[in-house]
C-alpha positions as CSV (number, residue, x, y, z in Angstrom):
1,X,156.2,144.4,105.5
2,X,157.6,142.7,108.9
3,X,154.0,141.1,109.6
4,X,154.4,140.0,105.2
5,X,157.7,138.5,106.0
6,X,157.0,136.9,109.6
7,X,154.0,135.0,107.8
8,X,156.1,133.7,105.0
9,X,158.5,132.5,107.6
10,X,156.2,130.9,109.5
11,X,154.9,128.7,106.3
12,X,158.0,128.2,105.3
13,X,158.7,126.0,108.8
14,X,155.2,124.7,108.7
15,X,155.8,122.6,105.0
16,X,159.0,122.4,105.7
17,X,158.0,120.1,108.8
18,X,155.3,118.9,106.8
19,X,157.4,117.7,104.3
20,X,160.2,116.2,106.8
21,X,157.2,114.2,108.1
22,X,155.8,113.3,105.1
23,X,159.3,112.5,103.4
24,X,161.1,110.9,106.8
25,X,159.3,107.1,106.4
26,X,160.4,106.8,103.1
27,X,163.8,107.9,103.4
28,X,164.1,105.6,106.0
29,X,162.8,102.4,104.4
30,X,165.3,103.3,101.5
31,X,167.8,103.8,103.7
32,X,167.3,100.3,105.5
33,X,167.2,98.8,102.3
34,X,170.7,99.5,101.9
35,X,172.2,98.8,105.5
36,X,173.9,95.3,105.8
37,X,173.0,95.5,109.8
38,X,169.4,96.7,109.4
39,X,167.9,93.0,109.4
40,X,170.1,92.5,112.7
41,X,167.4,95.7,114.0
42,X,170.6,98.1,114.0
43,X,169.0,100.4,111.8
44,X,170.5,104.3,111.9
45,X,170.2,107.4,109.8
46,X,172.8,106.5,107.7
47,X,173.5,103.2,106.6
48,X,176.5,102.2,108.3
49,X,177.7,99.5,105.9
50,X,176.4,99.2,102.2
51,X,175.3,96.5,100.7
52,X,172.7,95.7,97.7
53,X,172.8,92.1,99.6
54,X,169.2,92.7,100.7
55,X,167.5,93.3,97.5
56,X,169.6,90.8,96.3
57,X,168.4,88.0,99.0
58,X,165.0,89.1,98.6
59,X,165.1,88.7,94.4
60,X,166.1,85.4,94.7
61,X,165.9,83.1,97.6
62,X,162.7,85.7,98.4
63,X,160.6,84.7,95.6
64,X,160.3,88.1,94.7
65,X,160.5,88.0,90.8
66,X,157.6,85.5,91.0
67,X,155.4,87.8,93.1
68,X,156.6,90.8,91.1
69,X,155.1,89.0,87.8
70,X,152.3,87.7,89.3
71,X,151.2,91.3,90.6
72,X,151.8,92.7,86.8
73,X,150.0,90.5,85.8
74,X,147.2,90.7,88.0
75,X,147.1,94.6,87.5
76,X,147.7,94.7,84.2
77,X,144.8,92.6,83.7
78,X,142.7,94.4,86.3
79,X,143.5,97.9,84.6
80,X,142.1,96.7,81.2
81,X,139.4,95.0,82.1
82,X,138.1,97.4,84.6
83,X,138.4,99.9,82.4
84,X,137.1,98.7,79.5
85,X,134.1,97.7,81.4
86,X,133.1,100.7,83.2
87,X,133.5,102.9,80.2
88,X,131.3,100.9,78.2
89,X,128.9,100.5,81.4
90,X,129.2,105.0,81.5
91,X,128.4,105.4,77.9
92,X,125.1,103.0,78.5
93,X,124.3,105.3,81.9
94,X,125.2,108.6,80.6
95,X,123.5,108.3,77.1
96,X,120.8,105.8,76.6
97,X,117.5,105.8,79.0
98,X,116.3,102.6,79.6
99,X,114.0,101.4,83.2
100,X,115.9,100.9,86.5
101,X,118.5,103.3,85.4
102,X,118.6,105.6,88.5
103,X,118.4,102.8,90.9
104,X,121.1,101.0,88.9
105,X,123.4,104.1,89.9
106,X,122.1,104.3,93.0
107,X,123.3,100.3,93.5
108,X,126.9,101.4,92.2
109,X,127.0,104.1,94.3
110,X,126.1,101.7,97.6
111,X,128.2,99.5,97.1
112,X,131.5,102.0,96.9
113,X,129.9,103.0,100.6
114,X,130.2,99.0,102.1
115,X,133.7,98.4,103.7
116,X,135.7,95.5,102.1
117,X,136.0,93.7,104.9
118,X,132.3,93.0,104.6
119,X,133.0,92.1,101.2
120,X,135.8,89.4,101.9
121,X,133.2,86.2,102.9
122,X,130.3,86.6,100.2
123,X,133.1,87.1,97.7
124,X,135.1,84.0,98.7
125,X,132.3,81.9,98.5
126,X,131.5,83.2,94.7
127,X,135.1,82.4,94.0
128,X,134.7,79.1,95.5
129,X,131.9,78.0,93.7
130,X,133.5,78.6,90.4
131,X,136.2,77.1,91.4
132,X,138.7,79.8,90.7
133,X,140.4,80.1,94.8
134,X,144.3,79.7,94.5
135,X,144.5,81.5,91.3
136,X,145.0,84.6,89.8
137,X,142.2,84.3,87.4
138,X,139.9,84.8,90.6
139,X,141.9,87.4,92.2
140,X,141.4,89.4,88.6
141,X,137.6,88.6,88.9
142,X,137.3,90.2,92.7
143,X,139.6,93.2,92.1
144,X,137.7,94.3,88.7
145,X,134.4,94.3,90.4
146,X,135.9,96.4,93.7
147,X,137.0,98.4,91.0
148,X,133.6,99.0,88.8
149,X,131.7,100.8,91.3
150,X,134.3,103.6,91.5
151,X,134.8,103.4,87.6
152,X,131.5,103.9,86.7
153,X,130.6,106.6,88.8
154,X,133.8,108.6,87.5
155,X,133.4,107.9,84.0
156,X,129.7,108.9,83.7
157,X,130.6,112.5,84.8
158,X,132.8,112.4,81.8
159,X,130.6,110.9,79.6
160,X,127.6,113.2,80.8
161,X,129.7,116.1,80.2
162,X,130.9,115.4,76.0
163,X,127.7,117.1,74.4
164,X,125.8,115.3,72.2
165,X,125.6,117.6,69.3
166,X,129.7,116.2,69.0
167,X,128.1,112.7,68.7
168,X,125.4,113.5,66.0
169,X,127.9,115.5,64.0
170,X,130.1,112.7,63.8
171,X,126.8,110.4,62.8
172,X,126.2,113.3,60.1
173,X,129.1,112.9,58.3
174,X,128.3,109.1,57.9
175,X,130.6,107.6,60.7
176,X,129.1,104.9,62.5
177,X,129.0,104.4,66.0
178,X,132.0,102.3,66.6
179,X,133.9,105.6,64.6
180,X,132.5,107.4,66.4
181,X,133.1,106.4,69.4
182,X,136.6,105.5,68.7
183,X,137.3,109.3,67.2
184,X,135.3,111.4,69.4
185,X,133.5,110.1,72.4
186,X,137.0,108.1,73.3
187,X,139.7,111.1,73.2
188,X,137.5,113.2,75.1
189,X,137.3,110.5,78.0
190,X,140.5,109.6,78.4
191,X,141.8,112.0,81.3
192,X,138.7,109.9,83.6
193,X,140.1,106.7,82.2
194,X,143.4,107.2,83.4
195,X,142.3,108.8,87.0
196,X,140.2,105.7,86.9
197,X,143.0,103.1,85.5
198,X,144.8,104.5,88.5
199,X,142.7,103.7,91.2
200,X,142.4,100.3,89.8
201,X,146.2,99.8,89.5
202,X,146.7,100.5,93.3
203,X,144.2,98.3,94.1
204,X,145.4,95.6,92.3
205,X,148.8,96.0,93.2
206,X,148.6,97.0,97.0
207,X,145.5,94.9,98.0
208,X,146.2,92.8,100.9
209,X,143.0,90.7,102.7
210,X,141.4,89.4,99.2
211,X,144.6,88.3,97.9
212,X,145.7,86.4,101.4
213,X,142.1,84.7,101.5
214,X,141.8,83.7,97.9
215,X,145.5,82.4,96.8
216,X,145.9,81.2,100.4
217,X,148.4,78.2,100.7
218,X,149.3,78.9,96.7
219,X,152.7,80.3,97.5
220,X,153.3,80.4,93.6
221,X,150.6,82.4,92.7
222,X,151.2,85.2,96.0
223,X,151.5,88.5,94.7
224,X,153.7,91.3,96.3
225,X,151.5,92.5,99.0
226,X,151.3,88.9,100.9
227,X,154.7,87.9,99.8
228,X,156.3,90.8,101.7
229,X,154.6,88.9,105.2
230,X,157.1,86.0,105.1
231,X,160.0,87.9,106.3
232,X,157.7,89.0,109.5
233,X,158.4,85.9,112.2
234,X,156.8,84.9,115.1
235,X,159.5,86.4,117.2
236,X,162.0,88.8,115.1
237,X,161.2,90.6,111.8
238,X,163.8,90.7,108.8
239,X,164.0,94.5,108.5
240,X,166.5,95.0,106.1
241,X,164.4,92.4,103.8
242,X,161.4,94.4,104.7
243,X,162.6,97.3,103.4
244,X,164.5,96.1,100.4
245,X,160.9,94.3,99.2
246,X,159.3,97.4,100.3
247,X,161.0,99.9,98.1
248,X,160.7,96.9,95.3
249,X,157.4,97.4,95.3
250,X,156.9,101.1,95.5
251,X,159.1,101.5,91.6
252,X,156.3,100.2,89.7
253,X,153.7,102.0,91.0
254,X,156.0,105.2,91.0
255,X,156.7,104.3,87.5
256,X,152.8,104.2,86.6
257,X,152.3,107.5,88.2
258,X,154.9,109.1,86.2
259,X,153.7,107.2,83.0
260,X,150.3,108.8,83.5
261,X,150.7,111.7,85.9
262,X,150.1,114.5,82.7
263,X,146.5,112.3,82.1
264,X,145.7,112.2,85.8
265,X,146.5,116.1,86.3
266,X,143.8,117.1,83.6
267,X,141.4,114.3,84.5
268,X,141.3,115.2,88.4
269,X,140.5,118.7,86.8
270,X,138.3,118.2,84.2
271,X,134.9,119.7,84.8
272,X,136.1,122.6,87.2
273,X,135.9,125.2,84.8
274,X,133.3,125.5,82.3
275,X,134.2,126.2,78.4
C-alpha cells in the first residue's frame, strides 16, 4: 500500500511539472498581453499595470483586422478546397482500379516525406508563371497542394475501410451514385475529414516561409503569421504587441478545435477497434 501510494505521488509531481511546463509559455504570453510595461521589456509574473491598450494598438494602427481576414480567408478557402479534393481523389484510390495506381500513392506518399523548405523555390516559380505572387489566390493554390498529400493518404484508410456491400445496397435500392455517396459513403467519412480539415487549417493559418516569399512587399494581402514580424526591430522588439497579436491569433484556431474536437476525437480513433 506505501509503495501504491509513493508511486501515485510520484506521478502526481511528474504531470504536475509537466503541465507547469507545458502551460507556463502560454500563461505568460497572456499575461504580457495585458501588462502596459511589457513592450518597455518589464515583463513579470503578474501584470503590474492593466491595460487592453496592447490589443487595442495592435487592432488598429497594427493592421491586424486586415491580416486577421485575410488569414480566414485564406483557410477557409484552403479547408474546402483541400478537402473536397482529397476526398474525391480517396474515393478514386480506395475504390476504382485503374494503371499507375500504386505508384500514384506511392508519389503522395513522397512528397509528405520532402521538407518544405525544398519546396519553397520550385513553388515560387509555378506561382510566378501564373502570375498569381502578391495574392492570396496563390497562397490558396500552394497551401491546398501542401495539404493534398497528407489528405489523401488519411482519407483513403477511411474510404478503404466503408465495405462495399454498404455501397451496392444503396445502388440496390435505386440510388444513384451522387446519393449515394452523399447518404452513405459521406457520413461514414467525415470523422477523417475533419482530422484532415484540421491539419489543413493549421497550415493555412500558422504557415510562415510560403506566405513571406509569395505576398512579399503586399503588406495588404499579409496574413497573421508575417504580420506578427513588424513589431520585431532591428534593435528592440515590441513585446507587449507581440504578445497581444500572439494570443489574437491563437482564439481562432482554439475556436476551430473546439468547433470540431468531438469529430477529431472519433476520427483519430477510427479503425482501432474492429466492429
Amino acid at each position: 500500500m506505501t509503495r501504491t501510494i509513493r508511486g501515485n505521488v510520484v506521478k502526481a509531481v511528474l504531470v504536475t511539472l509537466l503541465l507547469v511546463f507545458t502551460l507556463f509559455p502560454v500563461y505568460w504570453m497572456i499575461s504580457s498581453a495585458f501588462d502596459k510595461k511589457a513592450s518597455s521589456g518589464g515583463q513579470s509574473l503578474i501584470p503590474r499595470e492593466f491595460t487592453l491598450d496592447n490589443f487595442t494598438y495592435v487592432l488598429t494602427q497594427g493592421g491586424f483586422d486586415v491580416f486577421l481576414r485575410n488569414s480566414a480567408v485564406v483557410a477557409v478557402a484552403v479547408v474546402v478546397l483541400a478537402g473536397i479534393v482529397a476526398l474525391l481523389a480517396s474515393v478514386a484510390v480506395a475504390r476504382f482500379k485503374f494503371k499507375f495506381r500504386t505508384a500514384i500513392l506511392f508519389i503522395v506518399l513522397t512528397v509528405q516525406m520532402v521538407p518544405l523548405e525544398a519546396l519553397v523555390i520550385p513553388l515560387f516559380v509555378q506561382v510566378r508563371d501564373l502570375g498569381l505572387l502578391n495574392q492570396l489566390l496563390g497562397l490558396v493554390i500552394v497551401y491546398v497542394a501542401l495539404s493534398l498529400p497528407f489528405g489523401i493518404w488519411m482519407l483513403r484508410g477511411f474510404v478503404a475501410a466503408v465495405p462495399v456491400e454498404l455501397e451496392e445496397a444503396a445502388y440496390l435500392d435505386g440510388a444513384s451514385w451522387w446519393r449515394m455517396f452523399r447518404s452513405v459513403l459521406f457520413p461514414l467519412v467525415m470523422p477523417g475529414l475533419v482530422a484532415t480539415s484540421v491539419f489543413s487549417f493549421i497550415t493555412a493559418w500558422n504557415e510562415f516561409i510560403f506566405a513571406m516569399t509569395l505576398l512579399g512587399g503586399a503588406t495588404d494581402n499579409y496574413t497573421v503569421a508575417i504580420g506578427l514580424k513588424q513589431f520585431f526591430g532591428e534593435h528592440s522588439n515590441e513585446w507587449g504587441y507581440v504578445m497581444a497579436a500572439s494570443t489574437i491569433i491563437t482564439i481562432p484556431v482554439m475556436i476551430f478545435f473546439v468547433l470540431v474536437q468531438r469529430k477529431l476525437s472519433s476520427g483519430l480513433v477510427a479503425g482501432a477497434v474492429k466492429g
